[in-house]
C-alpha positions in Angstrom: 0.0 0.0 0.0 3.4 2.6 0.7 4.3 2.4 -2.6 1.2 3.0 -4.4 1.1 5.8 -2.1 4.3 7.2 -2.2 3.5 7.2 -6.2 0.6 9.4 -5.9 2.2 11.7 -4.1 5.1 11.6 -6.6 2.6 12.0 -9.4 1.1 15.1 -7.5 -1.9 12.7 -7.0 -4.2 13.8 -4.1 -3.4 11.2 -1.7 -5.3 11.9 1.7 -2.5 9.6 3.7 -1.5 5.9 4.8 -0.7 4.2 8.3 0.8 0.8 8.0 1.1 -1.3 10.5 4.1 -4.6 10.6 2.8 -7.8 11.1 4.4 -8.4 13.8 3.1 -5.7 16.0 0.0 -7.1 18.5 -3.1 -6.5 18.0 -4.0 -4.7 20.6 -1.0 -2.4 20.1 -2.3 -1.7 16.6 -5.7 -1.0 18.0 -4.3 1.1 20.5 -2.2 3.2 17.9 -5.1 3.6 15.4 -7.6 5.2 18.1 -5.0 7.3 19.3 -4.2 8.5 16.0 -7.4 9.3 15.1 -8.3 10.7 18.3 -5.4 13.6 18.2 -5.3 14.2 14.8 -7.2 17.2 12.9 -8.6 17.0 9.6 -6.4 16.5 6.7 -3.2 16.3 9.4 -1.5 13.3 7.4 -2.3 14.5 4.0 0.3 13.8 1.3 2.0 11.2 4.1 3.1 7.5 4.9 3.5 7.1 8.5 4.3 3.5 10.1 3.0 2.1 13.4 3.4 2.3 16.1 4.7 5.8 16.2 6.1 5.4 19.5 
């Protein structure tokens, strides 16, 4: 999903943002970093951005 992304953005593509998360991070850790993301974040914050999780 990055690097369809990350063309996008390269083409000057609108591309409203992408969290990707390992497979090898739990569950629950995932679910934790999603709501928290989405929780703290203000509208069209990750715009134009590939950000991996967790962020900590």
């Amino acid at each position: 999903m990055a690097g369809f992304a990350y063309q996008r953005v390269a083409a000057g593509l609108p591309m409203p943002g992408v969290f990707e998360i390992g497979t090898s991070v739990p569950i629950a850790m995932a679910i934790e970093e999603i709501l928290l993301v989405a929780e703290c974040s203000t509208e069209g914050e990750w715009e134009g951005q590939v950000r991996y999780l967790p962020l900590r």
